[in-house]
C-alpha positions in Angstrom: 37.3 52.4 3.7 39.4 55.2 2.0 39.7 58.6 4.1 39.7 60.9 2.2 40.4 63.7 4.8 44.4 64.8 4.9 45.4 64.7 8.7 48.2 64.1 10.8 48.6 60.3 11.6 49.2 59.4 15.8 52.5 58.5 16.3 54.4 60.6 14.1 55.2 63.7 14.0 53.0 66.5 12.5 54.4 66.8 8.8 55.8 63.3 9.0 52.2 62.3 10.4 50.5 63.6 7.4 52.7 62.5 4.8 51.8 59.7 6.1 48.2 60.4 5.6 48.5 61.3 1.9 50.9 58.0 1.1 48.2 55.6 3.4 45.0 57.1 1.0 47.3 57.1 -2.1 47.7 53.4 -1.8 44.2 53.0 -0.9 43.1 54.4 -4.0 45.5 51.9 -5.9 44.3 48.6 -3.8 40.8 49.8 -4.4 41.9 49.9 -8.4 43.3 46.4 -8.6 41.3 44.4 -5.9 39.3 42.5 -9.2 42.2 41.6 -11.2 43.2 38.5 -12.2 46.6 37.0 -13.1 45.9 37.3 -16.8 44.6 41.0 -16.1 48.3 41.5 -14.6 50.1 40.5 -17.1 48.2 42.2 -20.1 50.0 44.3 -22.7 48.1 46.5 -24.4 50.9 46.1 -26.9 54.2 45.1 -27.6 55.9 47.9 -26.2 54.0 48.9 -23.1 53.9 47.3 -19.2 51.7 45.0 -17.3 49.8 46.1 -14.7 52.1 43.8 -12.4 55.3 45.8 -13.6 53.8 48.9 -12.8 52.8 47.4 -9.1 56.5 46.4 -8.5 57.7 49.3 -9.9 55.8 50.9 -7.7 57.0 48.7 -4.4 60.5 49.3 -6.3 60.9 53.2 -6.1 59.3 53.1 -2.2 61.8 50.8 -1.5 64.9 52.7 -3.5 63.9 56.1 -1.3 64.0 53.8 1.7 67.7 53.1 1.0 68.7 56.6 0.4 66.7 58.5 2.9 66.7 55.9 5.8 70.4 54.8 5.3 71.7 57.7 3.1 73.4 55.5 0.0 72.4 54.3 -3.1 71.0 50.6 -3.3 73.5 47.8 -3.7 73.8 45.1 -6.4 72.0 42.6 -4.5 69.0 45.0 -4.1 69.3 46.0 -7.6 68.9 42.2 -8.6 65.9 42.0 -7.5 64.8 44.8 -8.2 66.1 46.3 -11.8 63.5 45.0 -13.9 61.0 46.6 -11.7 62.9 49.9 -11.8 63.8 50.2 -15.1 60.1 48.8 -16.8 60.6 47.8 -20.3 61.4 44.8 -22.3 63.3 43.0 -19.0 59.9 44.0 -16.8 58.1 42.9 -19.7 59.7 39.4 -19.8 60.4 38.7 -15.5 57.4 40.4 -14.2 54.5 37.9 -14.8 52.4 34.9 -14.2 51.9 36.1 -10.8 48.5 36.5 -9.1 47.1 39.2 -6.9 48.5 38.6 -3.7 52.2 38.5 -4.6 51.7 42.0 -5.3 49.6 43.1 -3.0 52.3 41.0 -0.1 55.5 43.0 -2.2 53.8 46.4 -1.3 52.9 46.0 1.8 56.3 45.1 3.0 57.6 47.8 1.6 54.8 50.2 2.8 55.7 48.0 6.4 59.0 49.2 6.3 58.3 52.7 5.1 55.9 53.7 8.0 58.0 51.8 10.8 61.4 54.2 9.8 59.6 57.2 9.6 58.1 56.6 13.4 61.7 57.4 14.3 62.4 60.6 12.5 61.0 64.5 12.7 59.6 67.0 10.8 63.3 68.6 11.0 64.2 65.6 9.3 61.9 65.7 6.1 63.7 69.6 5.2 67.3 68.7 5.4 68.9 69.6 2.6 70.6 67.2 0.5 72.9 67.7 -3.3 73.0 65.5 -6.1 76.2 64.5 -7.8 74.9 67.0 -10.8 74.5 69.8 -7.8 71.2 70.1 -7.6 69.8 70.7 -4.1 66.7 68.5 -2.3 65.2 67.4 0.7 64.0 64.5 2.3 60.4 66.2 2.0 60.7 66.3 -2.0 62.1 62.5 -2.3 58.7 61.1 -0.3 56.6 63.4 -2.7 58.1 61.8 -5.2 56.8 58.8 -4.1 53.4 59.7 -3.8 53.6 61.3 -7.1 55.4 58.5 -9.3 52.0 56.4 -7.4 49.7 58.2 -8.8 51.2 58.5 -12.0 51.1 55.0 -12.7 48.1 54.4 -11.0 46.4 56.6 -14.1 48.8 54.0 -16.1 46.8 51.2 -14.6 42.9 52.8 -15.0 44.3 52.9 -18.9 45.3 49.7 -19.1 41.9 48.2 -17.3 40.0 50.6 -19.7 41.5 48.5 -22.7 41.0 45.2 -20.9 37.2 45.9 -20.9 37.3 46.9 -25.0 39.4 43.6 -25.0 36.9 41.7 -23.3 
């Protein structure tokens, strides 16, 4: 059952406990959105140009994991991460042409060890921790706070992405 009430989760702290909150019912929301699909639904392309619904999962899974790296371990990910998961980043053609023929449950397993990993690091930080202030190479100043947003935003984003692409399955149908 999706909550759809924003509160502070036990066992972090405050702000960290309801970012929590808002990154649990964002991925609710998405599972709720793709718990029908088939493999073929997945791997649909409206056309020749655009992703899968599978792409967009593990892209998904991919930028979770890539704040993980730099906010957890403060560095950029490696090229043994980014092996596995470029394609995933970057969407597109290579996405288009690595990211299939796999069923629900690979996906579903992909982001919930990311999500796994997420929720166990941030048990061990505080609310200190999500306004430290942090520069980009090109100067520009953020904060722990802003990269998790993003997370929850880029979500949601594609989640829209995803309602699309089901909308033009059904005409398909």
């Amino acid at each position: 059952m999706i909550n759809y009430r924003i509160s502070s989760v036990e066992g972090y702290s405050e702000r960290i406990g309801e970012l929590v909150s808002m990154l649990e019912h964002t991925r609710a929301v998405t599972l709720k959105d793709i718990s029908d699909l088939t493999q073929m639904d997945l791997d649909y392309l409206t056309d020749e140009e655009s992703n899968s619904i599978g792409a967009l999962l593990m892209h998904i899974a991919s930028i979770e994991f890539v704040h993980q790296v730099i906010t957890f371990e403060e560095r950029d990910i490696n090229s043994k991460e980014l092996l596995k998961w470029q394609a995933a980043l970057e969407l597109g053609h290579h996405a288009r042409e690595t990211i299939k023929f796999n069923h629900l449950d690979f996906y579903l397993n992909e982001l919930a060890l990311v999500r796994e990993r997420t929720l166990s690091q941030l048990k061990s930080y505080s609310d200190d921790w999500l306004f430290e202030e942090r520069q980009w190479d090109n100067g520009v100043r953020h904060n722990y706070y802003y990269l998790w947003f993003h997370v929850l935003e880029d979500e949601i984003s594609h989640r829209g992405q995803i309602r699309i692409i089901k909308r033009k399955l059904q005409q398909h149908n």
